[in-house]
C-alpha positions as CSV (number, residue, x, y, z in Angstrom):
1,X,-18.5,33.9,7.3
2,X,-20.6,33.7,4.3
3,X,-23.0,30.6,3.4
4,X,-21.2,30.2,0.1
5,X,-19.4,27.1,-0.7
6,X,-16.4,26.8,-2.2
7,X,-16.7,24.5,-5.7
8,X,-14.8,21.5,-3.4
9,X,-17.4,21.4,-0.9
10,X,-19.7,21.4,-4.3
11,X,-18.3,18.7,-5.6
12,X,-18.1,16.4,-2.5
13,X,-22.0,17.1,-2.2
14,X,-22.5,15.9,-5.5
15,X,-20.6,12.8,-5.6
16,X,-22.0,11.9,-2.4
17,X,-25.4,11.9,-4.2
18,X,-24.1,10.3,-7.5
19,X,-22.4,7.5,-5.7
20,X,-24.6,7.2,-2.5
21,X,-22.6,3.7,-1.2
22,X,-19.0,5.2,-1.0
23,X,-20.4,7.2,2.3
24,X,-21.7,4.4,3.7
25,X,-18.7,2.1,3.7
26,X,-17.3,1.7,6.4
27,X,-13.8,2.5,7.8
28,X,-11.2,-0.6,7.3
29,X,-8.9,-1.5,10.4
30,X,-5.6,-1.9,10.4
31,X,-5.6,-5.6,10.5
32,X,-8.3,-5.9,7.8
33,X,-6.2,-3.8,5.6
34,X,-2.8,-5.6,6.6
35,X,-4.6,-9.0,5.2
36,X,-5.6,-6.7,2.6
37,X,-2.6,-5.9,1.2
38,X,-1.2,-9.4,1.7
39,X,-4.0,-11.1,-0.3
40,X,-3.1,-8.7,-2.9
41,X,0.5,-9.9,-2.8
42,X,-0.4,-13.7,-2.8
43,X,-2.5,-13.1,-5.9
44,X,0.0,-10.9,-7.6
45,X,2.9,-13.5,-7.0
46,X,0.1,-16.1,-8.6
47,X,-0.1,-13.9,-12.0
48,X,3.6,-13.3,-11.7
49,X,4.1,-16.9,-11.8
50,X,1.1,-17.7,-14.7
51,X,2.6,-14.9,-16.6
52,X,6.6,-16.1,-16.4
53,X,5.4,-19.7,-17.5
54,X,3.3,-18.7,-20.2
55,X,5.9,-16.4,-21.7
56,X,8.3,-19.6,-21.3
57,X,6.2,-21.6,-23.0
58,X,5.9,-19.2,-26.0
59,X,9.9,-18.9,-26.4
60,X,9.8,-22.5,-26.8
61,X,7.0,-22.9,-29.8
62,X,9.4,-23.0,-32.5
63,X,11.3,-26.0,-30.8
64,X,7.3,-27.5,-30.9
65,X,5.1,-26.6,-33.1
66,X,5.2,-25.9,-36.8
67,X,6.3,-22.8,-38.1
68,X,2.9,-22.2,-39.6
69,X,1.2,-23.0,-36.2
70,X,3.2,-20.7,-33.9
71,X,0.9,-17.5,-34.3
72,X,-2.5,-19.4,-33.9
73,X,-0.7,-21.3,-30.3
74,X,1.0,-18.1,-29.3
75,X,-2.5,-16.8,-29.5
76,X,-4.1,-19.5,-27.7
77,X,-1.5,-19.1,-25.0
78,X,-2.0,-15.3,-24.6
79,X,-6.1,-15.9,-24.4
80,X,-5.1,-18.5,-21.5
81,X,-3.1,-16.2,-19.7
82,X,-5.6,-13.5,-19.7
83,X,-8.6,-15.9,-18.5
84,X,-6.7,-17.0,-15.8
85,X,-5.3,-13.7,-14.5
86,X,-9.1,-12.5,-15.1
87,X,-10.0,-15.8,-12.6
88,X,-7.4,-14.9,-10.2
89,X,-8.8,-11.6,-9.8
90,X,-11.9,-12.4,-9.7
91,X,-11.2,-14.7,-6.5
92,X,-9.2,-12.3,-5.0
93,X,-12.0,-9.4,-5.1
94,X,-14.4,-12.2,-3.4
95,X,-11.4,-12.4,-0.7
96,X,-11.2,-8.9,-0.3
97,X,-14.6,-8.3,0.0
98,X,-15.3,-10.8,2.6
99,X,-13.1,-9.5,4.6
100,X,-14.1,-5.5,4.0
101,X,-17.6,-7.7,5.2
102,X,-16.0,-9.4,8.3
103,X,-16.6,-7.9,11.8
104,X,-13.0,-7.4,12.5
């Protein structure tokens, strides 16, 4: 066998040294990546559910606010749907990490 390295085995070397803390993380168990996986169902369902109400609540702007006004609140709406997706996420990284952290 030669001691040349196919451009794969290249590559692997190289993004070990680019991104140094992928090899050291460790490996997951099952469990932590059951509760995983449910945490990012829970949070999903939460967006789900943020994302159905605002949509409601845009459908119903002309019944409540004045035609002029409906852009400038559908806006306002959209901003507030995307802060608090962005704040869900947020909390469920934290989650996620702590238990990627937990001595399971």
């Amino acid at each position: 066998m030669s001691g040349l390295k196919s451009s794969w085995e290249l590559s692997l070397e190289r993004s070990d040294d680019l991104v140094p803390e992928l090899k050291s993380k460790k490996k997951l168990t099952k469990k932590q990546k059951e509760q995983i996986a449910e945490i990012r169902k829970e949070y999903a369902a939460k967006i789900a559910d943020i994302d159905v109400t605002i949509q409601d609540k845009i459908r119903k702007l002309p019944d409540r606010v004045p035609p002029e006004e409906i852009s400038e609140a559908k806006n306002k709406l959209e901003i507030q749907f995307r802060e608090e997706k962005a704040s869900l996420n947020e909390e469920m990284e934290k989650e996620i990490e702590s238990i990627r952290n937990s001595k399971n």
